[in-house]
C-alpha positions as CSV (number, residue, x, y, z in Angstrom):
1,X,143.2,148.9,290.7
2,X,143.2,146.2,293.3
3,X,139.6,145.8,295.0
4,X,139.7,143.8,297.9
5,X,136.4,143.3,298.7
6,X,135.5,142.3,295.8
7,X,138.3,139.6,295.4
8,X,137.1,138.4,298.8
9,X,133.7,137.8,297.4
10,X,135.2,136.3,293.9
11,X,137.3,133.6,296.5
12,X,134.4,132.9,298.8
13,X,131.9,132.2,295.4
14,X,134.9,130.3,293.9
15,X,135.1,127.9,296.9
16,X,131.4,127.7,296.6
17,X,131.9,126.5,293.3
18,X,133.6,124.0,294.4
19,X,131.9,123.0,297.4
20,X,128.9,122.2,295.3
21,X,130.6,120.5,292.4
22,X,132.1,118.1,295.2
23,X,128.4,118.2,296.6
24,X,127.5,116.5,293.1
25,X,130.0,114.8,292.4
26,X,128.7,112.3,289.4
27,X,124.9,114.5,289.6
28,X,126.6,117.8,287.7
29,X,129.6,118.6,286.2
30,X,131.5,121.5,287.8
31,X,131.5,123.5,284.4
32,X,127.6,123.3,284.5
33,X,127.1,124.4,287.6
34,X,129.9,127.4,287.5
35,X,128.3,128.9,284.0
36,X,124.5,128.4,285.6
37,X,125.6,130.2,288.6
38,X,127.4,132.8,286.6
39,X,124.7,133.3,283.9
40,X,122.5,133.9,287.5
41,X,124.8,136.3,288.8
42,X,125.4,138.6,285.4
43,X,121.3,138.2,285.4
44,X,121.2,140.2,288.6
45,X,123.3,142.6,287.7
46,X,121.5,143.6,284.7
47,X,118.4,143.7,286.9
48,X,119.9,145.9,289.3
49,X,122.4,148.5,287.5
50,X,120.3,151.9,287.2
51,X,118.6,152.8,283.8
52,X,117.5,156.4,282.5
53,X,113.8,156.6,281.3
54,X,112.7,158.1,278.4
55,X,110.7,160.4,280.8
56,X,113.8,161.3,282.5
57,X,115.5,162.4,279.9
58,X,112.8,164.6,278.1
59,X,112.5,166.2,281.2
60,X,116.5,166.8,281.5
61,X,117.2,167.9,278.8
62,X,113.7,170.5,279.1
63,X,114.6,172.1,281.7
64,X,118.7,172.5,281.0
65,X,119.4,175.9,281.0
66,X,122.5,175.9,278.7
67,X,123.2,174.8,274.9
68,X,125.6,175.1,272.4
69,X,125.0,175.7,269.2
70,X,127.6,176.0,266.1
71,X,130.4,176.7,268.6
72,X,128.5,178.9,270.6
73,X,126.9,178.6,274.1
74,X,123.1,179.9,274.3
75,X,121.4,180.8,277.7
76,X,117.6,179.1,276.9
77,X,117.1,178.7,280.5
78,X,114.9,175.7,279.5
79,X,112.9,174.8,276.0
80,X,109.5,176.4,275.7
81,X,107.6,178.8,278.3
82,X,108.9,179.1,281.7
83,X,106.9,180.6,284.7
84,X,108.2,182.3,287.6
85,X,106.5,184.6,290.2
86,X,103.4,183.7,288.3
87,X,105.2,185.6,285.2
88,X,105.4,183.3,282.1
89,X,107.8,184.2,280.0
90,X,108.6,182.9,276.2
91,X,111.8,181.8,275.1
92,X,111.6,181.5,271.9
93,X,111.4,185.4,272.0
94,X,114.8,185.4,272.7
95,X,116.6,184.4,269.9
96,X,115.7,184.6,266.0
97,X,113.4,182.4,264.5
98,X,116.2,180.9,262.3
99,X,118.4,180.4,265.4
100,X,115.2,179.1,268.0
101,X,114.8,176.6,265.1
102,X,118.4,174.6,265.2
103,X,118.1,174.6,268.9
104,X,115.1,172.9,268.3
105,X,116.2,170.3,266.0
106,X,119.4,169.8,267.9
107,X,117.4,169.3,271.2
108,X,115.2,167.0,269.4
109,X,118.0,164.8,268.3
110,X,119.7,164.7,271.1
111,X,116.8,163.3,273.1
112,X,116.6,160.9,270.3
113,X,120.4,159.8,270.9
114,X,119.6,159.6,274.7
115,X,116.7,157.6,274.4
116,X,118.8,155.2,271.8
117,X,121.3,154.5,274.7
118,X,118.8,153.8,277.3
119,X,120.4,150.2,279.0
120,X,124.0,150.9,277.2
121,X,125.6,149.7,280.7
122,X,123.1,146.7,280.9
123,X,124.3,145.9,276.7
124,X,127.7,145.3,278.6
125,X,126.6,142.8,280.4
126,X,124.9,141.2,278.1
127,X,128.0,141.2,275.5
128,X,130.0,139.6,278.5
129,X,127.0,136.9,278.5
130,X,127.2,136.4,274.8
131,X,131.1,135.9,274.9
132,X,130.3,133.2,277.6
133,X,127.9,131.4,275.1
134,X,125.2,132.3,277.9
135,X,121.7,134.2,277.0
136,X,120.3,137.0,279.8
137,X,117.3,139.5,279.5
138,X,119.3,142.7,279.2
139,X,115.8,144.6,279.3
140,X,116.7,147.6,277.3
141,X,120.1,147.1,276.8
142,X,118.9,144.4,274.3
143,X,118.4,147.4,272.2
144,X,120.2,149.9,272.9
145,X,123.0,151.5,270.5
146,X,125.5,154.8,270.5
147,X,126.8,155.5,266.9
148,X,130.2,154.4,266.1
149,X,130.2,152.4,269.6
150,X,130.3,148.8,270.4
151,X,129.2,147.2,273.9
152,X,131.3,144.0,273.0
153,X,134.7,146.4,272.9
154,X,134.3,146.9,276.8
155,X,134.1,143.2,277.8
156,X,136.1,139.9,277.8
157,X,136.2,136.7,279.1
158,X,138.3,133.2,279.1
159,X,137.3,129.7,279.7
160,X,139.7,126.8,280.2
161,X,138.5,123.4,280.2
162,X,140.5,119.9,281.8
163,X,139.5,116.3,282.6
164,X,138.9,117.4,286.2
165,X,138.4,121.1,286.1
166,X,136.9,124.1,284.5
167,X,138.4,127.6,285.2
168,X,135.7,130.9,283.6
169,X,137.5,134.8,283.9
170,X,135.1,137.7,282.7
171,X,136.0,141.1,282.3
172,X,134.1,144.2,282.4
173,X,135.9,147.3,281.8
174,X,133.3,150.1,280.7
175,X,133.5,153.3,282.7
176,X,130.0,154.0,282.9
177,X,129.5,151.0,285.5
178,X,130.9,153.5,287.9
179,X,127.9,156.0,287.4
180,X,124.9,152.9,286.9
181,X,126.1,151.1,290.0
182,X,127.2,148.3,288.2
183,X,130.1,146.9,290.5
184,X,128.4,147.2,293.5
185,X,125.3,144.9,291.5
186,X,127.8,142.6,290.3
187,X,129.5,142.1,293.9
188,X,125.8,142.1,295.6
189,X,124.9,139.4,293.0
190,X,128.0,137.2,294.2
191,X,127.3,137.7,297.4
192,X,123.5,136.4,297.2
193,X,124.8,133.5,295.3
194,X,127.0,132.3,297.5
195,X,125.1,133.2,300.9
196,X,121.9,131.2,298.3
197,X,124.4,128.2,298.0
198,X,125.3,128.2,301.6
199,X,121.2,128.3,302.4
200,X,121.1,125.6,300.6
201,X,123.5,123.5,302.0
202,X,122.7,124.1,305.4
203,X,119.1,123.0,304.7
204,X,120.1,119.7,303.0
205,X,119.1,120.4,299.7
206,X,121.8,119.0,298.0
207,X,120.9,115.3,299.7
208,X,117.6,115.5,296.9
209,X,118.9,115.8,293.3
210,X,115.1,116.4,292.5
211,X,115.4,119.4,295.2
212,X,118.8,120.5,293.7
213,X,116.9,120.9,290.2
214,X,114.1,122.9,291.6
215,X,116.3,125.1,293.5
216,X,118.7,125.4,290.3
217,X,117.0,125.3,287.4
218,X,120.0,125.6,285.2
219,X,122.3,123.4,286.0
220,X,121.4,119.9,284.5
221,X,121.5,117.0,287.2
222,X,121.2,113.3,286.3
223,X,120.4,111.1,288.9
224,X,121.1,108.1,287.4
């Protein structure tokens, strides 16, 4: 699917790119400067795609009033005591002590599954990093894991290098950035690097090389 706003964005950051590699000129090489700034933008988005909490998902899945079990769909109408109109009622009443038993066990480890996945759509981002040969803080998604599922499956990139030029594609095609926010992150993250870039060039920041190295850190400038 075609998204135009975002390919707006992607062309204004590109010419960006190389507004500042003609900026510094002999200071930076342009392949520097594009992987800082996309390391910076991939860093954002991981900061800002939306993560479950293991508090959030204890209470989810406690107060669900549905489950299947063995085939079968159970009415539990929560896990534990409920209360309503001041009456508390029992649920484990309801059903066999054999049968209240799996239910419990299969809640339990499917809280524990949950809680594995917490950051699986920040892991994507990171894997894109990693295929870059760039390092971000994925917060949980440094750890997070789905059985039988790999993070680095959803992701891809391309780098071409020349004497004059240095052309970086990335590729992130894992549904659940839909639900976690993670294009509009990623297209906000352009956008504050570029409108960042254009800051800085209106200010004259990029007339100091020891002001373009405080303002961005990873891009190596020599300024001999």
């Amino acid at each position: 699917m075609v998204d135009i706003q975002l390919d707006v964005k992607v062309d204004q950051f590109n010419e960006a790119m190389n507004q500042m590699a003609r900026v510094l000129q002999g200071s930076a090489t342009k392949r520097d400067i594009i992987r800082s700034e996309v390391r910076s933008i991939l860093q954002k988005t991981v900061d800002e795609v939306k993560v479950s909490t293991e508090n959030k998902i204890r209470l989810s899945v406690s107060t669900r009033e549905w489950t299947t079990l063995n085939g079968q769909r159970l009415r539990i109408a929560g896990i534990g005591p409920t209360t309503k109109n001041g009456k508390t009622r029992d649920h484990r009443n309801k059903y066999p002590s054999a049968i209240w038993s799996s239910i419990q066990a299969q809640t339990q480890e499917s809280i524990r599954k949950k809680i594995a996945a917490i950051g699986w759509g920040q892991r994507a981002w990171a894997e894109l990093a990693r295929s870059i040969g760039l390092t971000i803080n994925a917060g949980r998604g440094n750890t997070a894991e789905i059985a039988g599922k790999d993070a680095s499956t959803y992701v891809s990139s391309t780098q071409e290098t020349t004497a004059d030029s240095y052309t970086l594609s990335v590729r992130n095609a894992q549904n659940l950035q839909n639900w976690i926010g993670g294009r509009t992150a990623f297209f906000s993250a352009i956008a504050g690097r570029v409108g960042f870039f254009r800051q800085n060039l209106k200010h004259g920041v990029f007339q100091d090389l020891k002001t373009v190295a405080a303002k961005y850190p990873g891009i190596r400038v020599d300024s001999d």
